[in-house]
N, CA, C and O atoms as a Maestro MAE file, in Angstrom:
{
 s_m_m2io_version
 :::
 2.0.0
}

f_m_ct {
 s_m_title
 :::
 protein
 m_atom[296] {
  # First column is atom index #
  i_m_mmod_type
  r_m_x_coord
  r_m_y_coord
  r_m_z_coord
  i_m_residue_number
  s_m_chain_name
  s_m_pdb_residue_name
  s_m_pdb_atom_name
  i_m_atomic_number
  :::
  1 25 -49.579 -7.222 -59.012 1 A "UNK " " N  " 7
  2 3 -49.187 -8.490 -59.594 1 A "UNK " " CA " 6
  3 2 -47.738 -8.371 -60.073 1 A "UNK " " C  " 6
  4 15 -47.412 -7.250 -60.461 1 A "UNK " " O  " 8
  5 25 -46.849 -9.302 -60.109 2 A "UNK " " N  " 7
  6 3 -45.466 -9.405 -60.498 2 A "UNK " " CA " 6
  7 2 -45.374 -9.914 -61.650 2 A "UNK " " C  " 6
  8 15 -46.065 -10.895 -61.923 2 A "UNK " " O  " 8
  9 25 -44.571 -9.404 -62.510 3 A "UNK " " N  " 7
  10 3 -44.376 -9.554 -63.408 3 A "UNK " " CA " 6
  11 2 -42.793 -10.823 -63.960 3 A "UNK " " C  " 6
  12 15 -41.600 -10.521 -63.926 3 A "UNK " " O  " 8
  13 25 -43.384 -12.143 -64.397 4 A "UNK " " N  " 7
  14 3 -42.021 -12.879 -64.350 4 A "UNK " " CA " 6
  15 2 -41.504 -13.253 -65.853 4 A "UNK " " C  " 6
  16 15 -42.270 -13.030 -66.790 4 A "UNK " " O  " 8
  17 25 -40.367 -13.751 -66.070 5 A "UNK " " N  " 7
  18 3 -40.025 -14.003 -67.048 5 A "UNK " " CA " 6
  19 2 -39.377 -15.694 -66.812 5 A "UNK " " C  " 6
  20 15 -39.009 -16.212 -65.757 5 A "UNK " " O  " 8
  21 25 -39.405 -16.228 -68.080 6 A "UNK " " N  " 7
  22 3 -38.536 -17.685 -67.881 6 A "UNK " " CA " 6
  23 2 -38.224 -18.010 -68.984 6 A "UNK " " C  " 6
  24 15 -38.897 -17.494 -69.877 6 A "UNK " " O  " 8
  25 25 -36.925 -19.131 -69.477 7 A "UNK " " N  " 7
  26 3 -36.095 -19.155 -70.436 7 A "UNK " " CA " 6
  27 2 -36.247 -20.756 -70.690 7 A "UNK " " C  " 6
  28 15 -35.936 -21.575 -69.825 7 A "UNK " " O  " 8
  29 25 -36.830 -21.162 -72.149 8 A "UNK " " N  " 7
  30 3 -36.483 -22.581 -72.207 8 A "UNK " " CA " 6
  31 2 -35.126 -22.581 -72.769 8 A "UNK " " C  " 6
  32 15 -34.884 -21.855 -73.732 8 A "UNK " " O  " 8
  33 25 -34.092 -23.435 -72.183 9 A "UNK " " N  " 7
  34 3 -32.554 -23.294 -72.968 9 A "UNK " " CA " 6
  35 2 -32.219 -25.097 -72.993 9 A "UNK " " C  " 6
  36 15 -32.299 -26.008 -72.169 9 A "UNK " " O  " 8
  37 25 -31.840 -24.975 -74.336 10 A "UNK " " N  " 7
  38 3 -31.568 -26.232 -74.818 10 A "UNK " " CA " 6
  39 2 -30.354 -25.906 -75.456 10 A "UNK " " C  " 6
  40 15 -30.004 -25.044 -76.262 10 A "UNK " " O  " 8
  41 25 -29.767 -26.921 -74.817 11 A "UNK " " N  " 7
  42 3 -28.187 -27.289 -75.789 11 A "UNK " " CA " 6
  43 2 -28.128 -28.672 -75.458 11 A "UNK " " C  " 6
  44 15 -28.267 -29.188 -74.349 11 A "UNK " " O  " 8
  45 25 -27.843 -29.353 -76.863 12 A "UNK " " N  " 7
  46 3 -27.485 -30.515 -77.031 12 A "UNK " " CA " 6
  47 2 -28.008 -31.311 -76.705 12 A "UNK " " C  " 6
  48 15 -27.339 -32.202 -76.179 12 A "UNK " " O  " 8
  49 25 -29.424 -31.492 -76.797 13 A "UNK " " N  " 7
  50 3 -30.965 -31.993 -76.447 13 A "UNK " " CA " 6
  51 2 -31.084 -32.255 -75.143 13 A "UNK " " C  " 6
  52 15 -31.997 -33.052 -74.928 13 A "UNK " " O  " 8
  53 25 -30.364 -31.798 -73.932 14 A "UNK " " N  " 7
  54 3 -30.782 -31.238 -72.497 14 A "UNK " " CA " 6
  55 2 -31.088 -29.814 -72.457 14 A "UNK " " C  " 6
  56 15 -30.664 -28.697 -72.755 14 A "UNK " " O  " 8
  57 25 -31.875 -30.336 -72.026 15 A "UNK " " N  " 7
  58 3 -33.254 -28.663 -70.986 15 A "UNK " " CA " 6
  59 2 -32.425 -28.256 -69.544 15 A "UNK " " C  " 6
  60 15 -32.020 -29.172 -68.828 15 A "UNK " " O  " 8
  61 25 -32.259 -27.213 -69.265 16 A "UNK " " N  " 7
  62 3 -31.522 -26.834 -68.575 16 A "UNK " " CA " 6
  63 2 -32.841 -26.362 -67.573 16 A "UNK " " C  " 6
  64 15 -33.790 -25.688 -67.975 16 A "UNK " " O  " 8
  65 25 -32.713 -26.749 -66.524 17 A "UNK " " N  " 7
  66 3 -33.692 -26.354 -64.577 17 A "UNK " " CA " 6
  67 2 -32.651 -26.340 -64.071 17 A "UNK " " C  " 6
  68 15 -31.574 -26.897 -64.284 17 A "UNK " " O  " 8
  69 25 -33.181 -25.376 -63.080 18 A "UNK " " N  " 7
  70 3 -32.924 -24.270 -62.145 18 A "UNK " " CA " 6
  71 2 -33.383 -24.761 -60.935 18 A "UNK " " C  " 6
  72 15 -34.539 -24.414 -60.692 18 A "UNK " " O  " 8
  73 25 -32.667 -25.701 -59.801 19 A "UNK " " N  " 7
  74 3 -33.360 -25.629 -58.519 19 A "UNK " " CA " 6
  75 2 -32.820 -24.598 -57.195 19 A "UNK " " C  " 6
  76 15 -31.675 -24.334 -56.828 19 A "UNK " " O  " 8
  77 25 -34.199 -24.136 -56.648 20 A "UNK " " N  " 7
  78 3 -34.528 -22.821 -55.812 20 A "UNK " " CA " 6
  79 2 -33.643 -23.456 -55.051 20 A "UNK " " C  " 6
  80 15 -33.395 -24.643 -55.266 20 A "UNK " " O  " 8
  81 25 -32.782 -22.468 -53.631 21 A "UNK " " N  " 7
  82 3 -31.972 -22.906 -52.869 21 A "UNK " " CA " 6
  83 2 -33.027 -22.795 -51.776 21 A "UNK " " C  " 6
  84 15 -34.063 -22.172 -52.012 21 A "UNK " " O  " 8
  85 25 -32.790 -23.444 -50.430 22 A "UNK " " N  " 7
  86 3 -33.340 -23.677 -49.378 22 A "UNK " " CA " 6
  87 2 -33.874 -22.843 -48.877 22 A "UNK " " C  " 6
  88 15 -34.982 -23.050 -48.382 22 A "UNK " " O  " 8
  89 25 -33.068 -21.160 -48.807 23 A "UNK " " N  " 7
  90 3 -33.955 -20.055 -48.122 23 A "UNK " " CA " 6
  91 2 -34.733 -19.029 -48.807 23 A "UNK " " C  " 6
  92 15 -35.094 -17.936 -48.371 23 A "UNK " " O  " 8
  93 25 -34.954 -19.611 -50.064 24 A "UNK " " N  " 7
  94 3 -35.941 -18.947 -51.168 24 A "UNK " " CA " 6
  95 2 -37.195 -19.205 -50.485 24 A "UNK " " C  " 6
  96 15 -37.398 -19.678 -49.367 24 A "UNK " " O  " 8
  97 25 -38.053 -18.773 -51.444 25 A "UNK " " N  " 7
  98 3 -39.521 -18.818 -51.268 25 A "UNK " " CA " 6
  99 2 -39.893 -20.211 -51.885 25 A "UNK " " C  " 6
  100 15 -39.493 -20.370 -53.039 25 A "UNK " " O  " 8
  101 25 -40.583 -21.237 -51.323 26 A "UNK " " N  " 7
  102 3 -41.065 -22.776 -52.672 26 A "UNK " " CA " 6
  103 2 -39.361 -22.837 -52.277 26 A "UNK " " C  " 6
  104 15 -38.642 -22.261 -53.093 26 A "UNK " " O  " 8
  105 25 -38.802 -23.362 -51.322 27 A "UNK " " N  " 7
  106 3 -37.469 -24.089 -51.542 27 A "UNK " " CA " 6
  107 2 -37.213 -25.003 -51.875 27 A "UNK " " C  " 6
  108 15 -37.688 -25.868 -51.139 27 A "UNK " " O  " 8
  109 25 -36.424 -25.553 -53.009 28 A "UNK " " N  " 7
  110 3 -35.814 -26.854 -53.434 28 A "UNK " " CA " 6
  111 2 -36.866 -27.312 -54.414 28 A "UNK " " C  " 6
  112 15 -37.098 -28.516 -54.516 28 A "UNK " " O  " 8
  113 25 -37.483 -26.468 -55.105 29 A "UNK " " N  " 7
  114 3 -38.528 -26.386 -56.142 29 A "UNK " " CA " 6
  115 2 -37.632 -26.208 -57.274 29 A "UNK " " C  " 6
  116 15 -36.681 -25.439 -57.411 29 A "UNK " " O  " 8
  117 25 -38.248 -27.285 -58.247 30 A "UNK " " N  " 7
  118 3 -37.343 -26.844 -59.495 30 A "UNK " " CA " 6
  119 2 -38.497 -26.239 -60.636 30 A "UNK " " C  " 6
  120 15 -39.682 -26.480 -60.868 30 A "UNK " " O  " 8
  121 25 -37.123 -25.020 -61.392 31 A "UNK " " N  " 7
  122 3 -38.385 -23.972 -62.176 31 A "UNK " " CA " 6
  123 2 -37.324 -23.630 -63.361 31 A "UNK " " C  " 6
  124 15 -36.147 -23.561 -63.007 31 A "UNK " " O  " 8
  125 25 -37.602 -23.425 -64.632 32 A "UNK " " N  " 7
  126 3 -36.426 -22.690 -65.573 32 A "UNK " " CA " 6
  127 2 -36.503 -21.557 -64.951 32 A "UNK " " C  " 6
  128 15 -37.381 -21.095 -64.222 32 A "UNK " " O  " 8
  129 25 -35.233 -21.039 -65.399 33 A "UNK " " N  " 7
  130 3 -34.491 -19.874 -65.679 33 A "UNK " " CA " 6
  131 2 -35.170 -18.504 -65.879 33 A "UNK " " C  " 6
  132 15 -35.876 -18.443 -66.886 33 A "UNK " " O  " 8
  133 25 -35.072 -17.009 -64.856 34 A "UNK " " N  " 7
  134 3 -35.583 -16.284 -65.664 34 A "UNK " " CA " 6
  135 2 -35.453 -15.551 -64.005 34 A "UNK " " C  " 6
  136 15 -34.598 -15.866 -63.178 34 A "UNK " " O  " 8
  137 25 -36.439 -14.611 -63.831 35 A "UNK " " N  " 7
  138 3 -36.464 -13.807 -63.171 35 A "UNK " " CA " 6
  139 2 -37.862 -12.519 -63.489 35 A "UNK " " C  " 6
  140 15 -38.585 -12.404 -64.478 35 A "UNK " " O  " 8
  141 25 -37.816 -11.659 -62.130 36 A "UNK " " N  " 7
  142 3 -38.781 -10.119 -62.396 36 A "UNK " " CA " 6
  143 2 -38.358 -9.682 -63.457 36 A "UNK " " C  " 6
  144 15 -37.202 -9.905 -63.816 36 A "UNK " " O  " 8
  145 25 -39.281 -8.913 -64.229 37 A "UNK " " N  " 7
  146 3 -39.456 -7.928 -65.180 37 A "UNK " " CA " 6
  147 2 -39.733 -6.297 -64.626 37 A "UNK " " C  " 6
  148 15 -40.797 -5.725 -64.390 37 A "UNK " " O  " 8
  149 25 -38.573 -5.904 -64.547 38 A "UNK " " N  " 7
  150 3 -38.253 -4.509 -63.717 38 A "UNK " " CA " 6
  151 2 -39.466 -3.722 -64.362 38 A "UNK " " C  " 6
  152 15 -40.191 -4.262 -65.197 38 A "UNK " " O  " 8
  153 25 -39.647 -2.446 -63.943 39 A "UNK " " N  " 7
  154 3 -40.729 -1.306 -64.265 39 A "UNK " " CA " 6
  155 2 -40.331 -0.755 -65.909 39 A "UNK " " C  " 6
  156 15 -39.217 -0.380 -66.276 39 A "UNK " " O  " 8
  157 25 -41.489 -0.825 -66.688 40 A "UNK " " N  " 7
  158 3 -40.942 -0.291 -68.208 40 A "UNK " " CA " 6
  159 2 -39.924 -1.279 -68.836 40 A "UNK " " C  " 6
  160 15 -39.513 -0.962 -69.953 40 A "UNK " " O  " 8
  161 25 -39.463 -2.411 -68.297 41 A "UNK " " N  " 7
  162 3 -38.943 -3.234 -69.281 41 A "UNK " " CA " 6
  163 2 -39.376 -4.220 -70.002 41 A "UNK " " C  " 6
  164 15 -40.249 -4.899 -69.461 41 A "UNK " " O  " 8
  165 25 -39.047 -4.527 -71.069 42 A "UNK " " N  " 7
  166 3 -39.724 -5.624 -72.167 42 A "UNK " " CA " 6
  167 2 -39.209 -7.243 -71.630 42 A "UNK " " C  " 6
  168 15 -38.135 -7.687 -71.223 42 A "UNK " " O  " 8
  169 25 -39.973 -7.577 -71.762 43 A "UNK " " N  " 7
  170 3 -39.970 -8.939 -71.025 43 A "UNK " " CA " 6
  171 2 -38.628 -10.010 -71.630 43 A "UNK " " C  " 6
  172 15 -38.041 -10.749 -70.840 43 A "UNK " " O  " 8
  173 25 -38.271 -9.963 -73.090 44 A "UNK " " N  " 7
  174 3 -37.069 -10.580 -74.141 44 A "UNK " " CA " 6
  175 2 -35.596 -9.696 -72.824 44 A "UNK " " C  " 6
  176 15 -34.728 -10.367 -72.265 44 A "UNK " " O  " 8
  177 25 -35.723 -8.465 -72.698 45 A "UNK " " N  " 7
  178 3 -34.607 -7.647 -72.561 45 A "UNK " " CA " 6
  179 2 -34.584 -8.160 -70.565 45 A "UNK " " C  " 6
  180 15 -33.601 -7.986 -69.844 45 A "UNK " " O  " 8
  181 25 -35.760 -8.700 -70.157 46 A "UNK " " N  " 7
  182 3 -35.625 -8.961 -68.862 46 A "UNK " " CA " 6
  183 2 -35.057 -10.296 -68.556 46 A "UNK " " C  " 6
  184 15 -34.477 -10.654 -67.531 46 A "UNK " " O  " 8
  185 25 -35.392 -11.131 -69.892 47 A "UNK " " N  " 7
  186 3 -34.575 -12.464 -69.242 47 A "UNK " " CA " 6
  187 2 -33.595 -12.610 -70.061 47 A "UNK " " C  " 6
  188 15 -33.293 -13.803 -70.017 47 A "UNK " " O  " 8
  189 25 -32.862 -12.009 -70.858 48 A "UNK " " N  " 7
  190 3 -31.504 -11.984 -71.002 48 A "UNK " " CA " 6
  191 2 -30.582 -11.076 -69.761 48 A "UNK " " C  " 6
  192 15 -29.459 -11.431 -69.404 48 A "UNK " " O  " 8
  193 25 -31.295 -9.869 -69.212 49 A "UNK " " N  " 7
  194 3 -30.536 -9.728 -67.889 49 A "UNK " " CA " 6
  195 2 -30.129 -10.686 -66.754 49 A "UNK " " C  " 6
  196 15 -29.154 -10.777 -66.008 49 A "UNK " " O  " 8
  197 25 -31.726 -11.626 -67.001 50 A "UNK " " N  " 7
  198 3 -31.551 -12.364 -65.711 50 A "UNK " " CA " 6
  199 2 -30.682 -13.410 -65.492 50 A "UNK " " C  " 6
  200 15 -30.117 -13.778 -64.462 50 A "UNK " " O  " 8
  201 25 -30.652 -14.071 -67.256 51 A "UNK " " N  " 7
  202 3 -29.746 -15.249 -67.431 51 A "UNK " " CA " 6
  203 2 -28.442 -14.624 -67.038 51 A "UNK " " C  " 6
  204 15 -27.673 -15.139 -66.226 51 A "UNK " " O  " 8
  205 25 -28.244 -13.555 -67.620 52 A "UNK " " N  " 7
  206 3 -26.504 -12.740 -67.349 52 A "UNK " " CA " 6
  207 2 -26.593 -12.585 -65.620 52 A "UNK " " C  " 6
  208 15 -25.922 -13.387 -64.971 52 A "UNK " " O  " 8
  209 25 -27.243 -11.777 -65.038 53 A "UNK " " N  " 7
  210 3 -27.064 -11.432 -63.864 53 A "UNK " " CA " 6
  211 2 -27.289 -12.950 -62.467 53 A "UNK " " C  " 6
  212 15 -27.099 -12.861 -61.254 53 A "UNK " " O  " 8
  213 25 -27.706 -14.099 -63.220 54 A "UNK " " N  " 7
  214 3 -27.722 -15.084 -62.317 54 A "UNK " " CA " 6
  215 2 -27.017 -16.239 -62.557 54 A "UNK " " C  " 6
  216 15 -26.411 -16.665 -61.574 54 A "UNK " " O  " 8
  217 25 -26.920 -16.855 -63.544 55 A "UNK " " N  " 7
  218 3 -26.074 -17.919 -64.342 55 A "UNK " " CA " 6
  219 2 -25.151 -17.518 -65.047 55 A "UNK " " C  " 6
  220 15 -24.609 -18.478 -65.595 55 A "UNK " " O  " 8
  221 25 -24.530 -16.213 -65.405 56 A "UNK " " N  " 7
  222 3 -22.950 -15.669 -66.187 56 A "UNK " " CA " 6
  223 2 -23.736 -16.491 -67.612 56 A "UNK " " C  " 6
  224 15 -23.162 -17.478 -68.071 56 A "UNK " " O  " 8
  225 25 -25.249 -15.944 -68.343 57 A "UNK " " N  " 7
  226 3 -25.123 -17.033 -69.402 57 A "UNK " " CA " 6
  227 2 -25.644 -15.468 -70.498 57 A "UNK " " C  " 6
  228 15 -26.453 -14.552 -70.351 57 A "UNK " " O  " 8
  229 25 -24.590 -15.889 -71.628 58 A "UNK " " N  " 7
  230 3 -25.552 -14.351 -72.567 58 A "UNK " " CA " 6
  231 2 -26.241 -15.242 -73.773 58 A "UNK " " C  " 6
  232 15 -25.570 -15.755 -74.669 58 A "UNK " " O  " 8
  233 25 -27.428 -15.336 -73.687 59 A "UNK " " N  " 7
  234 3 -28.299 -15.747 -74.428 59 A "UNK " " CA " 6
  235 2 -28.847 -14.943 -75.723 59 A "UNK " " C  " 6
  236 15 -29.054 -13.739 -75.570 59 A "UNK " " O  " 8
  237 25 -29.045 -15.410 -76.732 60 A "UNK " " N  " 7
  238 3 -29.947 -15.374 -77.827 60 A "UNK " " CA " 6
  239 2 -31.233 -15.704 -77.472 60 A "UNK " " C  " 6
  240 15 -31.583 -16.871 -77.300 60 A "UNK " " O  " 8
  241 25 -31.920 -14.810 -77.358 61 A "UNK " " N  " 7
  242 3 -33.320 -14.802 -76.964 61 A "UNK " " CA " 6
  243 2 -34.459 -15.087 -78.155 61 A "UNK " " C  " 6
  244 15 -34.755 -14.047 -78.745 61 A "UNK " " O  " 8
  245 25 -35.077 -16.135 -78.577 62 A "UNK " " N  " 7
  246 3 -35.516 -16.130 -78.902 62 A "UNK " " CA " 6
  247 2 -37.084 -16.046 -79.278 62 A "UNK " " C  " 6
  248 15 -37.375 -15.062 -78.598 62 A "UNK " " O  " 8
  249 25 -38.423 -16.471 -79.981 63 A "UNK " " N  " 7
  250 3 -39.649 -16.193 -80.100 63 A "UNK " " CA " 6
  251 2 -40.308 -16.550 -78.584 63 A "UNK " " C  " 6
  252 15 -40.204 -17.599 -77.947 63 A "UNK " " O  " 8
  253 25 -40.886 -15.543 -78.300 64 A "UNK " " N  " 7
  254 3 -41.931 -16.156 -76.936 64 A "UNK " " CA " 6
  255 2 -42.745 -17.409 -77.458 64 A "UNK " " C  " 6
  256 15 -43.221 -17.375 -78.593 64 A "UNK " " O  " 8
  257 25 -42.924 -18.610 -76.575 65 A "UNK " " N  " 7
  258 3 -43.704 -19.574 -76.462 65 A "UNK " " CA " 6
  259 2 -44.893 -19.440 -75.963 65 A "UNK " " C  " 6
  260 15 -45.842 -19.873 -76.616 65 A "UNK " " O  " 8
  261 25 -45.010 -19.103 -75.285 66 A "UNK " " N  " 7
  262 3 -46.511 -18.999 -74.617 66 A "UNK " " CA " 6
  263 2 -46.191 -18.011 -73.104 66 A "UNK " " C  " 6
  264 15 -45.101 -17.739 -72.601 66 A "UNK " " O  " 8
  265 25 -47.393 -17.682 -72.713 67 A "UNK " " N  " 7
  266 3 -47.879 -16.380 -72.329 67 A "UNK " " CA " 6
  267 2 -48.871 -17.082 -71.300 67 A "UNK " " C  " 6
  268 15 -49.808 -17.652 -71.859 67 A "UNK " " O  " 8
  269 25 -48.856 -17.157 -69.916 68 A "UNK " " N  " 7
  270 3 -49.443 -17.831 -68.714 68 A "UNK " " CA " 6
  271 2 -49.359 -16.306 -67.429 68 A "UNK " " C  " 6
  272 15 -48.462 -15.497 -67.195 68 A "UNK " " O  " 8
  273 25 -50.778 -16.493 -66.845 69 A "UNK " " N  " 7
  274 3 -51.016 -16.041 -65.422 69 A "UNK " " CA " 6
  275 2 -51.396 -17.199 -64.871 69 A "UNK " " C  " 6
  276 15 -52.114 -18.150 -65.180 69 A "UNK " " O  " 8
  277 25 -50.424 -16.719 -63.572 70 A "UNK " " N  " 7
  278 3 -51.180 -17.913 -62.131 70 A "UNK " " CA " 6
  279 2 -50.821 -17.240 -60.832 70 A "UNK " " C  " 6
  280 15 -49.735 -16.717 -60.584 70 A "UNK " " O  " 8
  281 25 -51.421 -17.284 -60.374 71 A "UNK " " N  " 7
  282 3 -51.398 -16.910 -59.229 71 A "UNK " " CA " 6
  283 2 -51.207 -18.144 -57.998 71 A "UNK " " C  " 6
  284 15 -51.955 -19.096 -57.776 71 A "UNK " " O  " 8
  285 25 -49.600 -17.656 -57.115 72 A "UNK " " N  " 7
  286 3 -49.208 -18.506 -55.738 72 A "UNK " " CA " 6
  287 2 -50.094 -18.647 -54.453 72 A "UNK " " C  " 6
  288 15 -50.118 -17.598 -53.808 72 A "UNK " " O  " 8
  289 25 -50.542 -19.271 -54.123 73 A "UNK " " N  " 7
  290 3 -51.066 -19.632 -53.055 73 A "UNK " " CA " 6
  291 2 -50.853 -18.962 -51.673 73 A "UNK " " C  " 6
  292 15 -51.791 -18.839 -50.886 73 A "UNK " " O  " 8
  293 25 -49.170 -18.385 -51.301 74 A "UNK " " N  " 7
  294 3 -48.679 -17.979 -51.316 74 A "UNK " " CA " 6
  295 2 -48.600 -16.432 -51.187 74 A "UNK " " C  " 6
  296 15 -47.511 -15.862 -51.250 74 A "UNK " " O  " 8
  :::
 }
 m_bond[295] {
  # First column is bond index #
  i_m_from
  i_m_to
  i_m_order
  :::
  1 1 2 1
  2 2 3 1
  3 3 4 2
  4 3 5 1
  5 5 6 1
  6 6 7 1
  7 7 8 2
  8 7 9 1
  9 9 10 1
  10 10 11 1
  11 11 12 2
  12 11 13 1
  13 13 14 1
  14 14 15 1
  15 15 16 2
  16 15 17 1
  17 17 18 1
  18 18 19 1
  19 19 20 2
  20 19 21 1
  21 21 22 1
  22 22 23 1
  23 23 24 2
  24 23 25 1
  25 25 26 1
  26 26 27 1
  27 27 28 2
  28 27 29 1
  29 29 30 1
  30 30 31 1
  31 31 32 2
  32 31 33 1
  33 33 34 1
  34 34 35 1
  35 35 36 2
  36 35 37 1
  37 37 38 1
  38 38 39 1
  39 39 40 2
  40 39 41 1
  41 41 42 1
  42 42 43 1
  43 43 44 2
  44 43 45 1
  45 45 46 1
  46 46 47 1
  47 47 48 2
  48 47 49 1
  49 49 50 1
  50 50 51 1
  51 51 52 2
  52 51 53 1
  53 53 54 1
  54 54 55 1
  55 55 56 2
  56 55 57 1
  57 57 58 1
  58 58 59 1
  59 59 60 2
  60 59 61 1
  61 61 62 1
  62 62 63 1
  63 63 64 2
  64 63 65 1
  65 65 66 1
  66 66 67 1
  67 67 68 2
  68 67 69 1
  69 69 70 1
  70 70 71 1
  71 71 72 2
  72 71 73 1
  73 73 74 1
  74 74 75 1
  75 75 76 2
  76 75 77 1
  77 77 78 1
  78 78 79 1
  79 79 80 2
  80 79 81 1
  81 81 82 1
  82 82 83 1
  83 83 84 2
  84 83 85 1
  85 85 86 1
  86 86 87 1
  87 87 88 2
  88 87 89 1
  89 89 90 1
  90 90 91 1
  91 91 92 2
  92 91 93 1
  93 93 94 1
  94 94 95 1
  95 95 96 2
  96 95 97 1
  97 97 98 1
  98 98 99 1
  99 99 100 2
  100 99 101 1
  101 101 102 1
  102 102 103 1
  103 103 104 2
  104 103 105 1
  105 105 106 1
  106 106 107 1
  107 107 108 2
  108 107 109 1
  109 109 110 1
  110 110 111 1
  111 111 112 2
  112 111 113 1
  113 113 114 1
  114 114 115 1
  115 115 116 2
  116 115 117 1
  117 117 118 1
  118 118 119 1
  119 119 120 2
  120 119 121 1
  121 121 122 1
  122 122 123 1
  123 123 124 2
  124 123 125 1
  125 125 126 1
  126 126 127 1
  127 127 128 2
  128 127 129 1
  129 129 130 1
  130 130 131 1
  131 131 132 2
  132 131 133 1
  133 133 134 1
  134 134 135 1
  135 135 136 2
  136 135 137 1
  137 137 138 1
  138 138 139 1
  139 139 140 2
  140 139 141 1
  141 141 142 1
  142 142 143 1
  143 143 144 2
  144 143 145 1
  145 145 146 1
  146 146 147 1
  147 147 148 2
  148 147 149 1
  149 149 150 1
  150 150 151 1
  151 151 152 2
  152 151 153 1
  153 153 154 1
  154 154 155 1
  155 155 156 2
  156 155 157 1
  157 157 158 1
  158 158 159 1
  159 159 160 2
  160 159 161 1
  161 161 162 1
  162 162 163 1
  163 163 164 2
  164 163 165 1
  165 165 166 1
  166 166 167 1
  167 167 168 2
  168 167 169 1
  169 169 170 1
  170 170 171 1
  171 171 172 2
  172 171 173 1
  173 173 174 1
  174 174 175 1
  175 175 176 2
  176 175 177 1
  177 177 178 1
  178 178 179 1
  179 179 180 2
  180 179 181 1
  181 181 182 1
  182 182 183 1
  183 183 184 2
  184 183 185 1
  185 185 186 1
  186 186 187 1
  187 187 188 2
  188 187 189 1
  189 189 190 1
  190 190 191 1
  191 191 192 2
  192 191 193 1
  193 193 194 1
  194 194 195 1
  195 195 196 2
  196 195 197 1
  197 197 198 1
  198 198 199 1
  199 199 200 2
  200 199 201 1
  201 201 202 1
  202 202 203 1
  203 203 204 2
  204 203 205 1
  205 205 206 1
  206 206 207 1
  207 207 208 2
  208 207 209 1
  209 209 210 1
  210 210 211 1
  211 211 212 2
  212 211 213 1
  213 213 214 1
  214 214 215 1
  215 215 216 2
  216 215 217 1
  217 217 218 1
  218 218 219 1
  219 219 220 2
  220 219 221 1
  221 221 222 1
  222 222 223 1
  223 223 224 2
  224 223 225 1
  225 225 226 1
  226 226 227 1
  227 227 228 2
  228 227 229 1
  229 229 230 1
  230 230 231 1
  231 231 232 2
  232 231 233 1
  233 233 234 1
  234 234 235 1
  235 235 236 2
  236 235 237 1
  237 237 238 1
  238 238 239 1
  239 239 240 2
  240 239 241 1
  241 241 242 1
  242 242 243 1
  243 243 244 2
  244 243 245 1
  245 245 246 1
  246 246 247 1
  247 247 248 2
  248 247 249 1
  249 249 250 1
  250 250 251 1
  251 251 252 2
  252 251 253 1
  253 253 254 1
  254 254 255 1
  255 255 256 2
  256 255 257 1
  257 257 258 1
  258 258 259 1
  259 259 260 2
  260 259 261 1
  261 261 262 1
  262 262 263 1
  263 263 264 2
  264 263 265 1
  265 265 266 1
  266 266 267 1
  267 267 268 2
  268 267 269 1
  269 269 270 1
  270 270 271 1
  271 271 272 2
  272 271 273 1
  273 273 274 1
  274 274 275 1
  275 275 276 2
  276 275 277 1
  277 277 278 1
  278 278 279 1
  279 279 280 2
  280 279 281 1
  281 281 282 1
  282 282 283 1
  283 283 284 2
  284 283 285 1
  285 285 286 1
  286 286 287 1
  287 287 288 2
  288 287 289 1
  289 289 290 1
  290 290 291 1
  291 291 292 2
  292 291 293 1
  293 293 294 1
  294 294 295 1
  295 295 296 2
  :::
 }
}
């Protein structure tokens, strides 16, 4: 099972989505922000990489919201 992370980011009472580009997997699907949770990493420390390593964004990470499994069809 994969392990994912995702970021609600609000500035200035817009929610910031993320739409998938065409040769992704689910293309042109829109999803927040976030990414895998590498081997041994904490899930807070995985999506502040991801925001940095995909959007140039350094975030203040704040309290987890909620905590979901689902499984893709896929």
């Amino acid at each position: 099972m994969k392990r994912v992370v995702a970021g609600l980011i609000v500035k200035n009472g817009k929610l910031l989505v993320c739409q998938r580009t065409r040769h992704q997997t689910m293309p042109l699907k829109w999803e927040f922000p976030g990414g895998k949770i590498e081997e041994g990493e904490q899930p807070r420390n995985a999506l502040r990489r991801e925001l940095e390593e995909e959007l140039g964004i350094l975030a203040t990470i704040g309290d987890e919201v909620r905590r979901i499994q689902h499984e893709y069809p896929n």
